[in-house]
N, C-alpha and C positions, 0 to 999 in steps of 0.2 A: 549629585545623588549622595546621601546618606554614606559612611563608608561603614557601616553596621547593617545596613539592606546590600551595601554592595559584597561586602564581607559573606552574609546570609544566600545570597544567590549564589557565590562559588560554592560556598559550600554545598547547597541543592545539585548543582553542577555536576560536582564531584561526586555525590552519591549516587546518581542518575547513570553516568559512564561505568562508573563502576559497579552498579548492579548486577548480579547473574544475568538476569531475564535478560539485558541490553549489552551486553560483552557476548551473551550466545547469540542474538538476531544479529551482532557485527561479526560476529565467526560466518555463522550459515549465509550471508550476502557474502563474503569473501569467494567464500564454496562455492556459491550461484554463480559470482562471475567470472567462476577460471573452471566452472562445470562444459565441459564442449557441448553435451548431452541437451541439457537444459539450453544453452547458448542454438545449438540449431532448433529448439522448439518454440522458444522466442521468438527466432526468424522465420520459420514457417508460418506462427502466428502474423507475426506484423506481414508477412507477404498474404496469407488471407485475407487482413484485415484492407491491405492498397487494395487487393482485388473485387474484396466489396464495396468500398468505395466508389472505383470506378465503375462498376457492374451499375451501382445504385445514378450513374450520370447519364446512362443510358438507356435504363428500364426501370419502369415502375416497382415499387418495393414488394409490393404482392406477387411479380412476374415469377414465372417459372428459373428467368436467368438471376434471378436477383435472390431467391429464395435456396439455389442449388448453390450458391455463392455464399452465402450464409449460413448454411449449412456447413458448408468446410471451413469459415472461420469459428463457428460454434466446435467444430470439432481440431481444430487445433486449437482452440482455446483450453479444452478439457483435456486435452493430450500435454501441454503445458502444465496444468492445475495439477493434474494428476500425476509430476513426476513427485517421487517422493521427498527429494532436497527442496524442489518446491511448495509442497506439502510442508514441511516441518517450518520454512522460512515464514509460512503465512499465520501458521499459529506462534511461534515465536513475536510476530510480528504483533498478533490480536495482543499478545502480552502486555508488548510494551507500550501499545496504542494505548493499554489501561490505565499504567502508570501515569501517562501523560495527561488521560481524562481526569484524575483523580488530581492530579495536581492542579490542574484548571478548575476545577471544582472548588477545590478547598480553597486555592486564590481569589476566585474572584464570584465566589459563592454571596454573597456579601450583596452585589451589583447583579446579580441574575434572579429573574424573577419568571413566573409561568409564562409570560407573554414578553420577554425579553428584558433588556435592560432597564436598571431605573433608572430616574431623571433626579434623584436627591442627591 
């Protein structure tokens, strides 16, 4: 490889980690995983989510057990969603998802067409 492309990518690199938007969403993940809070609503979620699972191997998805089992992962899902650390994580998050869209864009913009790649 080039060592002026390989040069060019450190440095994209380095702007990238060192960004605010991406120094704040590695701050707020820190937060998230030493938050107890957020850590038990996680696991309630993921334990809704086994319990529909298995709900869903033993009755139909329309069924009253299947639907009342989905209901409590719907709602720890939104009990999760709704804490505020992980509120701020997820738009911190849409941030930097942006940054990386735009870089993807402006790279390989070139090679993207409305109906996918080209073959030139």
């Amino acid at each position: 490889m080039d060592n002026s492309l390989l040069e060019s990518l450190n440095k994209l690199k380095e702007a990238i980690e060192s960004d605010e938007r991406v120094l704040r969403l590695n701050e707020l993940d820190k937060k998230l995983n030493n938050n107890e809070e957020v850590m038990k609503l996680a696991y309630q979620k993921d334990m809704a989510l086994v319990s529909y699972e298995d709900t869903l191997k033993h009755f139909k998805e329309n069924s009253k057990e299947a639907r009342e089992s989905q209901k409590r992962l719907y709602e720890a899902k939104l009990s999760l969603d709704n804490h505020p650390l992980v509120k701020q994580y997820n738009e911190a998050y849409k941030e930097v998802r942006q940054i990386y869209n735009q870089i993807n864009e402006e790279l390989f913009k070139k090679f993207i067409t409305t109906h996918g790649c080209q073959n030139d």
